[in-house]
C-alpha positions as CSV (number, residue, x, y, z in Angstrom):
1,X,0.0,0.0,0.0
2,X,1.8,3.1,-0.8
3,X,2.6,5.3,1.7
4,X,1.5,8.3,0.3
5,X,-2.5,7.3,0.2
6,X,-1.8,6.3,3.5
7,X,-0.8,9.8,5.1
8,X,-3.7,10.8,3.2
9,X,-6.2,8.5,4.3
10,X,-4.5,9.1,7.8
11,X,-4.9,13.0,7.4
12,X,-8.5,12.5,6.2
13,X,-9.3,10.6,9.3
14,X,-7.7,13.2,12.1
15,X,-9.1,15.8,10.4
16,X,-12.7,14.7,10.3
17,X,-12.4,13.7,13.9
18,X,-11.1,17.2,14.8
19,X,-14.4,18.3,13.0
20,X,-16.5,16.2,15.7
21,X,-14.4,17.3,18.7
22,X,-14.5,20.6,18.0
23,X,-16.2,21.5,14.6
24,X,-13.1,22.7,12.7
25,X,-9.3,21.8,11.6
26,X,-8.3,23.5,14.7
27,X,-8.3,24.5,18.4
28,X,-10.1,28.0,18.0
29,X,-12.7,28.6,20.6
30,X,-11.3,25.5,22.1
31,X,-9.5,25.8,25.9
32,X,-5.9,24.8,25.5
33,X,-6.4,21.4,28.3
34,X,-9.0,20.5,25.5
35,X,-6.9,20.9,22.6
36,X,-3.1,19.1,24.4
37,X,-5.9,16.4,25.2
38,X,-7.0,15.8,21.7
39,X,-4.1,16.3,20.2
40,X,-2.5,14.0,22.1
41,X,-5.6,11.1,21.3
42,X,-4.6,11.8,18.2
43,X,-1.2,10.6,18.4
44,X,-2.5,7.6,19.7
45,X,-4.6,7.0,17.4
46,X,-1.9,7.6,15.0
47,X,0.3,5.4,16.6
48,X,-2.7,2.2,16.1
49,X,-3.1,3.3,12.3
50,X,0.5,2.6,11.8
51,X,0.5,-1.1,13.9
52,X,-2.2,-2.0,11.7
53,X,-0.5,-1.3,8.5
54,X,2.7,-2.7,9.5
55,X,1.7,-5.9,11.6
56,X,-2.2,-6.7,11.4
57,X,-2.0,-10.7,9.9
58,X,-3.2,-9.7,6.9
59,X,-2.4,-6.1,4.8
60,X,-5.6,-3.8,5.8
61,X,-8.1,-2.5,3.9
62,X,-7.1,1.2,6.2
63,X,-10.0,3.2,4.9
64,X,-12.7,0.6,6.2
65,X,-10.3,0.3,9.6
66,X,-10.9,4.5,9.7
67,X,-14.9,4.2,8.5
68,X,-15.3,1.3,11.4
69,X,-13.2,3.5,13.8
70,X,-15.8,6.9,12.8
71,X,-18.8,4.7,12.9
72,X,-17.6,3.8,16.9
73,X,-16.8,7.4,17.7
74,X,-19.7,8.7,17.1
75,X,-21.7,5.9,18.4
76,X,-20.1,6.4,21.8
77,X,-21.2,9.7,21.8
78,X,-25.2,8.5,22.0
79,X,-27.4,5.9,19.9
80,X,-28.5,8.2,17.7
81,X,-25.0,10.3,16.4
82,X,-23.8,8.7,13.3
83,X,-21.5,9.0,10.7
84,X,-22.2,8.4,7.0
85,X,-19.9,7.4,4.4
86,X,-20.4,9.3,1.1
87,X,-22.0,6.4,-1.0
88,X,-24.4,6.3,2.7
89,X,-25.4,10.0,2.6
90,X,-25.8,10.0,-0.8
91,X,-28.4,7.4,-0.5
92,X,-29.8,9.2,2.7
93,X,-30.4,11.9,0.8
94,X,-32.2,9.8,-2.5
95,X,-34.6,8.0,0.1
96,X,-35.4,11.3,1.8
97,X,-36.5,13.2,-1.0
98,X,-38.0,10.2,-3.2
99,X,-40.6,9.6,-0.2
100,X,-40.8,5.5,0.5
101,X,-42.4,2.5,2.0
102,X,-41.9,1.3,5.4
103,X,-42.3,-1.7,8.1
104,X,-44.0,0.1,10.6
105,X,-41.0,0.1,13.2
106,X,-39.6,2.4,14.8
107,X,-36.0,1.8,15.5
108,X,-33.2,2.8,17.4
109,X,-29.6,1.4,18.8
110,X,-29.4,-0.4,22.1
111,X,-26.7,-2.9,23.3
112,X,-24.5,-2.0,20.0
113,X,-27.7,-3.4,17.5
114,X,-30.6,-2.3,15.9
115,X,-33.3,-1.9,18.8
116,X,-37.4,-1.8,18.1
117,X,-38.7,0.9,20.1
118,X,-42.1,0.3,18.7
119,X,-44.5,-0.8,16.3
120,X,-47.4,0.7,14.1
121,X,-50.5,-0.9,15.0
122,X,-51.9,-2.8,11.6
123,X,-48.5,-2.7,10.0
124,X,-46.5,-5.4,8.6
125,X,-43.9,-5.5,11.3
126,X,-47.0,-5.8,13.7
127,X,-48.6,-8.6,11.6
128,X,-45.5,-10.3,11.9
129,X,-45.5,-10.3,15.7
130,X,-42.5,-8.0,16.6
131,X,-42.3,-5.9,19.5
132,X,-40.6,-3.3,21.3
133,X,-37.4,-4.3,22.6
134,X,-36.9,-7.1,20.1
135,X,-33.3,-6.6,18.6
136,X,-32.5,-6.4,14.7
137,X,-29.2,-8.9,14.8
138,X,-28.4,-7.8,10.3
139,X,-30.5,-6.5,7.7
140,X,-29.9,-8.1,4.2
141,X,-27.2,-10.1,6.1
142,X,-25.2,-7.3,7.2
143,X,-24.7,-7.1,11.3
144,X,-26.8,-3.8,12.4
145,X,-23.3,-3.7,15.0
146,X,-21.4,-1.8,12.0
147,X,-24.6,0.3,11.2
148,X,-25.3,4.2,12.5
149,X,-28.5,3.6,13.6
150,X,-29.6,6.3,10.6
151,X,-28.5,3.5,8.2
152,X,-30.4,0.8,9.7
153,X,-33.9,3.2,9.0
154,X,-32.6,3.9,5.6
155,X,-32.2,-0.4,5.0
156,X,-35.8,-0.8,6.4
157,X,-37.6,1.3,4.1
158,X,-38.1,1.3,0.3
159,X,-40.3,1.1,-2.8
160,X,-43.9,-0.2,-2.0
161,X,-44.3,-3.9,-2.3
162,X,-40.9,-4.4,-2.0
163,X,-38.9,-6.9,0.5
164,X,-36.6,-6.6,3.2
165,X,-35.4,-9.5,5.2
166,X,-33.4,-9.0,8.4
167,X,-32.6,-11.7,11.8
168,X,-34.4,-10.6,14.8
169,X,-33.9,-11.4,17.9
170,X,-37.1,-11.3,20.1
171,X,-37.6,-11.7,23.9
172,X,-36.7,-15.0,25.7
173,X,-35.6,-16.3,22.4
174,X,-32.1,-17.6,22.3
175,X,-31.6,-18.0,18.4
176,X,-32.9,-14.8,15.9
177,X,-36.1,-15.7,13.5
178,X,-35.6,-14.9,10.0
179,X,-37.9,-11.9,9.2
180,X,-39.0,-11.0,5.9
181,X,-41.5,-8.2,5.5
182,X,-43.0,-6.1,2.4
183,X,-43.1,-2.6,2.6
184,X,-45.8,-0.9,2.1
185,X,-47.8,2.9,3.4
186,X,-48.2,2.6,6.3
187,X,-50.8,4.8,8.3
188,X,-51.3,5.2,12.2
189,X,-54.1,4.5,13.3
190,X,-57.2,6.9,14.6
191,X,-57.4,8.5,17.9
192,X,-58.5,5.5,20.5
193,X,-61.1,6.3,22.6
194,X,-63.0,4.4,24.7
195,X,-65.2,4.7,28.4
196,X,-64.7,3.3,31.9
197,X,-66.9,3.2,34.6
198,X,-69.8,4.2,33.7
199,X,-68.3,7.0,31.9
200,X,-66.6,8.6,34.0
201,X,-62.8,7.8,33.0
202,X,-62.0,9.0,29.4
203,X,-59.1,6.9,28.1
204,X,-57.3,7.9,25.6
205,X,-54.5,6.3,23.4
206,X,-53.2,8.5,20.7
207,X,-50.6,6.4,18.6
208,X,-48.8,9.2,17.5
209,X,-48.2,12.8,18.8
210,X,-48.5,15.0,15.5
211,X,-50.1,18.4,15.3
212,X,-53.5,16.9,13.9
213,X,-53.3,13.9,16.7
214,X,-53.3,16.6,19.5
215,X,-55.6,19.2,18.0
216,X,-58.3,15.6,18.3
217,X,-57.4,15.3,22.0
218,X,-57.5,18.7,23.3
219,X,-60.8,18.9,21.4
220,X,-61.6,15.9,23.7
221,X,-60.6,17.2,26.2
222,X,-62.5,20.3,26.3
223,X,-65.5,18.0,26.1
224,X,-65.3,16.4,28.8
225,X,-67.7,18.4,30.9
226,X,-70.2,17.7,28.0
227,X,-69.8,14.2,28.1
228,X,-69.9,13.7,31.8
229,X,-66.0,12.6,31.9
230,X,-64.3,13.5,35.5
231,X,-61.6,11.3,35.0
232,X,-58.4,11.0,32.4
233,X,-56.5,8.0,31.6
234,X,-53.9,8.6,28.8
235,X,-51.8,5.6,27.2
236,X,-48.6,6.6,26.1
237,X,-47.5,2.9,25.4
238,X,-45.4,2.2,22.5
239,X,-46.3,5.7,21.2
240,X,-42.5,6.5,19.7
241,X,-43.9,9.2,17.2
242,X,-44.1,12.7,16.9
243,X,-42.7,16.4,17.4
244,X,-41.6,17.2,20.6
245,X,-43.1,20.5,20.1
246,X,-46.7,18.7,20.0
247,X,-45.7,16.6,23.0
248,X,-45.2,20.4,24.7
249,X,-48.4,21.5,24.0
250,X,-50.1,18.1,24.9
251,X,-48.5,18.5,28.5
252,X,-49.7,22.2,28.9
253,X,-53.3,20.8,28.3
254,X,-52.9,19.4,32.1
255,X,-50.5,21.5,33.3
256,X,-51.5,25.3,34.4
257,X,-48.1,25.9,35.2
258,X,-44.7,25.0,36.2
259,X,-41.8,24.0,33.6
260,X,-43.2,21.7,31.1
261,X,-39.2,20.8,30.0
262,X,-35.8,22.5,28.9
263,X,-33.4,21.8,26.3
264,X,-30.1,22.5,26.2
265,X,-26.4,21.9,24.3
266,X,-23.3,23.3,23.8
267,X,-24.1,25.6,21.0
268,X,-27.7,25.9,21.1
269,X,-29.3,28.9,23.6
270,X,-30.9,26.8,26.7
271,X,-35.0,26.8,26.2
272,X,-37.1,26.6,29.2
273,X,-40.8,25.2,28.3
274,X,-43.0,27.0,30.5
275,X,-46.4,25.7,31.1
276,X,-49.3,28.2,29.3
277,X,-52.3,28.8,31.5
278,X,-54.2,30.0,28.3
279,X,-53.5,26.4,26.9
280,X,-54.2,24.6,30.3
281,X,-57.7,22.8,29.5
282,X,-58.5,20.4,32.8
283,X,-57.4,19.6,35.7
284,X,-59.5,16.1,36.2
285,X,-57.3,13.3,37.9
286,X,-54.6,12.1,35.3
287,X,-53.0,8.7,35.2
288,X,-50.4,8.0,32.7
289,X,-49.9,4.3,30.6
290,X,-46.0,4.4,29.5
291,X,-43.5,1.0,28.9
292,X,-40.5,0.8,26.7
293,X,-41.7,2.0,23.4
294,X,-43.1,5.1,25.2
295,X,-40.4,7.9,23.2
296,X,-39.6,11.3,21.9
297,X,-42.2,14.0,22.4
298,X,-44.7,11.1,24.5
299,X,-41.6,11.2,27.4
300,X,-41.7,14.8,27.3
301,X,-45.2,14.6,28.4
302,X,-44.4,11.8,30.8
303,X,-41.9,13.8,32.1
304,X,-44.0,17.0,32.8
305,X,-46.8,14.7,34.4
306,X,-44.7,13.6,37.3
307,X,-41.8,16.4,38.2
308,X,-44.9,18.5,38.4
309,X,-47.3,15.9,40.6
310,X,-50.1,16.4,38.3
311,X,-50.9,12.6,38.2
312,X,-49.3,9.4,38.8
313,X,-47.3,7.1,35.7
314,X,-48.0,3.6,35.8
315,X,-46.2,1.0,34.0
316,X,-42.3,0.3,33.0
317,X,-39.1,2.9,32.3
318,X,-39.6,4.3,29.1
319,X,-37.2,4.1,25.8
320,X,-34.6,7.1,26.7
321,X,-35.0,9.3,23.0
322,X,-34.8,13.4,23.6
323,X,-32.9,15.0,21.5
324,X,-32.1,17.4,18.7
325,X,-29.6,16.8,15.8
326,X,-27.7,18.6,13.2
327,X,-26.6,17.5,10.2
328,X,-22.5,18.2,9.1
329,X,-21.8,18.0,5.5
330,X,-18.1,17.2,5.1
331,X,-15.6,18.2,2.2
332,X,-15.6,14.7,1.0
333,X,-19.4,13.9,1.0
334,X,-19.8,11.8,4.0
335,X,-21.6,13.7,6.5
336,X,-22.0,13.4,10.4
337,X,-25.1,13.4,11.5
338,X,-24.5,15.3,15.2
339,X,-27.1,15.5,18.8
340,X,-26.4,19.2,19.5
341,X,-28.9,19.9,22.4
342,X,-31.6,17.5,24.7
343,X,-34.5,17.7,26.4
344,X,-34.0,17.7,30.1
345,X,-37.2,16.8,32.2
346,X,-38.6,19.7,34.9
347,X,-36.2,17.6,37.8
348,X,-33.4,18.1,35.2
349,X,-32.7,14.8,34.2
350,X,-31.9,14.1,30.6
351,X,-34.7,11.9,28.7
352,X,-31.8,10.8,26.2
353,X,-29.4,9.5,29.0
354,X,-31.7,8.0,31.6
355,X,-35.2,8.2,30.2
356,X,-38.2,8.5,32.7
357,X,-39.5,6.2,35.6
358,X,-43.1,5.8,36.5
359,X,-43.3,6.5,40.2
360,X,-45.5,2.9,39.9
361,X,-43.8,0.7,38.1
362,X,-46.0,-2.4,36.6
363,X,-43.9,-4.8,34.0
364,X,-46.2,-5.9,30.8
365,X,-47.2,-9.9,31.0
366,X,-44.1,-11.3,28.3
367,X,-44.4,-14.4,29.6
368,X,-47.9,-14.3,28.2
369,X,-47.3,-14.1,24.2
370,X,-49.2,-13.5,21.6
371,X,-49.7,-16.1,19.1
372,X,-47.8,-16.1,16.1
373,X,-50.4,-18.7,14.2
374,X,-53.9,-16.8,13.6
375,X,-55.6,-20.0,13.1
376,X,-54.2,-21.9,16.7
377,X,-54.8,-18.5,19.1
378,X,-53.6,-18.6,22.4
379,X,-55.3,-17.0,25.8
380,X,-54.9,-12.7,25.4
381,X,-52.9,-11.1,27.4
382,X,-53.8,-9.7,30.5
383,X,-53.1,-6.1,30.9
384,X,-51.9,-5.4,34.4
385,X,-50.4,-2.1,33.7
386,X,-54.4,-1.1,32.3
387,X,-55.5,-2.4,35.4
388,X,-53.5,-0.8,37.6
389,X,-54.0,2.5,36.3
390,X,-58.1,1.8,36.1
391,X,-57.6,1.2,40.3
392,X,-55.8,3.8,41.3
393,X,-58.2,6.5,38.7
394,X,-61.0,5.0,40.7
395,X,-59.1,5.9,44.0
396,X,-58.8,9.7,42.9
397,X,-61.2,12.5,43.9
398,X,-63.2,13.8,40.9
């Protein structure tokens, strides 16, 4: 390998890791401790370039050793920073302006693999019995491990009627089921409502938390006195969709004050969410259904509810996803993908880092699956988190 296109390939890969440490070729703005102790890293890693070259087993391929070695950097950073090749943006890019099909997941990166956060009820990945948690082991038999996690949503989605076929491991299952699913539109499903004793508990379970999906439940919401509703139940489970923004405003509809949530990052001005009383709608008893595929703007919500001891959570810790990105174009195409800022609950803990914890914690009934043949059905589940929350809502005080 001559040594020239190495000390360029090796020069490329400082220089781009410079960019991520401190978003230029150079210390400006930078403190000089911060700067000695980068530069320094960079003579090590400078130092395990050149053992590779000269006595890896086998001459390396050095520019997949510096992709692998990006693709871990930014990854330890949080789930959801990645870096894309140039071939990867460019097809980032195609895919996001094209408009395509999907699975119905919604995916992250947990435990160095693909991770389902959750799953669009009527979809294909639904119909195929995967749930949040379950862990995408390759897609199109390539590991998700060497994947940014905005790879691994590119992979999933696709033309309409088209395949994809990935190895999933699922819950309790030692060896991963071969998956193969066809894309195809898919569309959340309507507001849930439905009525509990005697109508006095309005549940709600909202799927998704997009402008239109709220403007439906604070119209609800202001019915309530109409419809002889004292009592509100709101199930945030597996709800992984939608602008934190939404999630905001959904919070302020049972909040009359107090900080709904901040976010904050090195470059971006600190926002305090402040709770609206002209958007504050009721103040009936509130219980709140969350579990692991609870994420996004549905934690911010979570969040809000209990800091401010406006109702109780029931159910498990939710998925851990609060953030805001930037995208970095760099010279040579490949682009970093970058969290500059997140969202920090009222007690100023970071959704992204720790996620939030019901103050009654009820795990969901896996040892009671589904059946995966339609024609041999099992018993349903029970739902003890659904139960829970129904007691203690007919505990409260109209």
């Amino acid at each position: 390998m001559p040594k020239g296109f190495n000390h360029t390939v090796l020069g490329v890969s400082i220089a781009i890791i410079l960019v991520v440490l401190f978003g230029g070729l150079g210390p400006a703005g930078v403190s000089a401790s911060q700067s000695d102790g980068a530069y320094r890293q960079m003579s090590v890693y400078e130092e395990v370039l050149h053992k590779i070259q000269t006595d890896y087993v086998t001459d390396p391929n050095i520019q997949n050793v510096t992709t692998g070695a990006l693709h871990g950097l930014l990854e330890s950073l949080d789930p959801d920073s990645s870096y894309l090749t140039q071939s990867e943006y460019a097809s980032y890019l195609q895919h996001a302006h094209e408009g395509v099909a999907q699975v119905g997941m919604d995916v992250s990166k947990r435990y160095g693999y693909g991770s389902v956060i959750s799953v669009i009820p009527g979809s294909p990945a639904e119909k195929a019995h995967i749930e949040d948690g379950d862990l995408i082991e390759s897609i199109e038999g390539h590991s998700t491990r060497e994947m940014s996690v905005a790879m691994i949503r590119l992979l999933l989605e696709g033309k309409p009627g088209t395949t994809v076929t990935f190895q999933l491991v699922r819950h309790l299952k030692p060896e991963p089921d071969d998956i193969a699913l066809t894309r195809a539109a898919v569309t959340p499903p309507a507001l849930f409502q439905q009525q509990y004793e005697n109508s006095s508990i309005l549940y709600l379970k909202p799927v998704v938390l997009t402008k239109d999906r709220v403007d439906e439940m604070v119209a609800r919401l202001r019915d309530m006195p109409k419809t002889g509703n004292h009592k509100v139940l709101l199930d945030l489970r597996d709800v992984a969709e939608g602008d934190p923004q939404q999630g905001i405003r959904l919070a302020n509809a049972f909040l009359q004050s107090g900080t709904i949530a901040t976010l904050q990052g090195q470059t971006v001005p600190s926002q305090t969410f402040t709770a609206d009383g002209s958007k504050f709608i009721t103040a009936a008893p509130l219980v709140v259904l969350v579990n692991h595929g609870t994420a996004s703007a549905a934690e911010l919500v979570a969040g809000a509810i209990l800091d401010n001891k406006r109702g109780d959570l029931v159910g498990d810790r939710t998925f851990g996803e609060g953030a805001e990105q930037k995208t970095f174009t760099l010279p040579d195409g490949s682009a970093l993908m970058l969290t500059v800022a997140k969202y920090q609950s009222p007690s100023g803990k970071k959704i992204e880092d720790v996620a939030v914890t019901p103050n009654i914690v009820v795990s969901q009934n896996l040892e009671q699956p589904s059946s995966e043949n339609e024609n041999n059905p099992q018993e349903p589940r029970t739902d003890d988190q659904l139960n829970r929350a129904l007691q203690i809502l007919k505990q409260k005080n109209a």
